[in-house]
N, C-alpha and C positions, 0 to 999 in steps of 0.2 A: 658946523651944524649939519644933523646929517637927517635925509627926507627917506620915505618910508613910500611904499605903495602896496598894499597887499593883494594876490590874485587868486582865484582860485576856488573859491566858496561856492553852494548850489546847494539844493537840492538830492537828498539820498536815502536809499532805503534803509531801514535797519538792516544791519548785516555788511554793509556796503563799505566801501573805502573812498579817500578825498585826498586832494593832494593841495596844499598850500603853499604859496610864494609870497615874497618878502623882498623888492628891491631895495636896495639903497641908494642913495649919490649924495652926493656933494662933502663929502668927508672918507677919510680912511675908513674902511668898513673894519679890520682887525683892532683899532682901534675898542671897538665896541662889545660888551657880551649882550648874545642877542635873545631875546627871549617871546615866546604867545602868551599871551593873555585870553581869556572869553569872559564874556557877560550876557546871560541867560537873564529873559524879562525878569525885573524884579528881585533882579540879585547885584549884588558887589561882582567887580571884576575880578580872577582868579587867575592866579598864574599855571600857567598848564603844562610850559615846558622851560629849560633856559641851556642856552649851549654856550662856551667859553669861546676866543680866537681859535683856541689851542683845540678845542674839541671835543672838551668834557662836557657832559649833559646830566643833566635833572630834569625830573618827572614830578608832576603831582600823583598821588594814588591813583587816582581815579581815573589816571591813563595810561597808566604805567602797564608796560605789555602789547597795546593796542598801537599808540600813537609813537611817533619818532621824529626826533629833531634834528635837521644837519644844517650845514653849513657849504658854501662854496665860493671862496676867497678870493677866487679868483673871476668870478661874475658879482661879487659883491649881494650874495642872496642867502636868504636861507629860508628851509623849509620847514613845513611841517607835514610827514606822512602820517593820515587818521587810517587804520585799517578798524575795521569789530564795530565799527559806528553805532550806537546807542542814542535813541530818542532823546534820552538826557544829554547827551553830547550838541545839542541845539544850543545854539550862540552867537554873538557877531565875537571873530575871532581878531584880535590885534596885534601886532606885530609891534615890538618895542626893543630900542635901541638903548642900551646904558653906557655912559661911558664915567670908567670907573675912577681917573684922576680930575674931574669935572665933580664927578657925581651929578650928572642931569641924564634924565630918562627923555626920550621922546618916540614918536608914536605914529605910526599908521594911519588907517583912518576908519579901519576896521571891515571884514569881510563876511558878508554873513552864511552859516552853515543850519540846516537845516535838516532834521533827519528825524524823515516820516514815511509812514507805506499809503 
């Protein structure tokens, strides 16, 4: 079973950029494809980005261009880089761990972003 801790969320202007972290421990991190989530008041949670071991990634729309997902294997982390930040981009963002021969998802505890002038 592997734990999650998300870091990095705050306060930003529109315009502005944010940089997100994602520990993991207690499991092989390649084991897992990693992926963010957010959930803005009053809505479903939405998946925002997902990276593979190997390093392949997906985007939803509507961050596609701005935002960017990696990986580092070797500190068992993965990020998310927000640059072009949008009001709309307000959320508590979660970090989520899948592991694909389990099929069980787990989770963060979520971090919240916030982008206002």
């Amino acid at each position: 079973q592997v734990q999650l801790v998300e870091s990095g969320g705050g306060l930003v202007q529109p315009g502005g950029s944010l940089r997100l972290s994602c520990a993991a421990s207690g499991s092989i991190f390649t084991l897992y494809v990693m992926n963010w989530y957010r959930q803005a008041p009053g809505q479903q949670r939405a998946l925002v980005a997902t990276i593979t071991s190997g390093g392949s990634t997906t985007y939803a729309d509507s961050v596609k261009g701005r935002f960017t997902i990696s990986r580092d294997n070797a500190k068992d982390t993965v990020y998310l880089q927000m640059n072009s930040l949008k009001p709309e981009d307000t959320a508590v963002y979660y970090c989520s761990a899948y592991n694909i021969p389990t099929r069980t998802s787990y989770w963060g505890q979520g971090t919240q972003v916030t982008v206002s002038s």
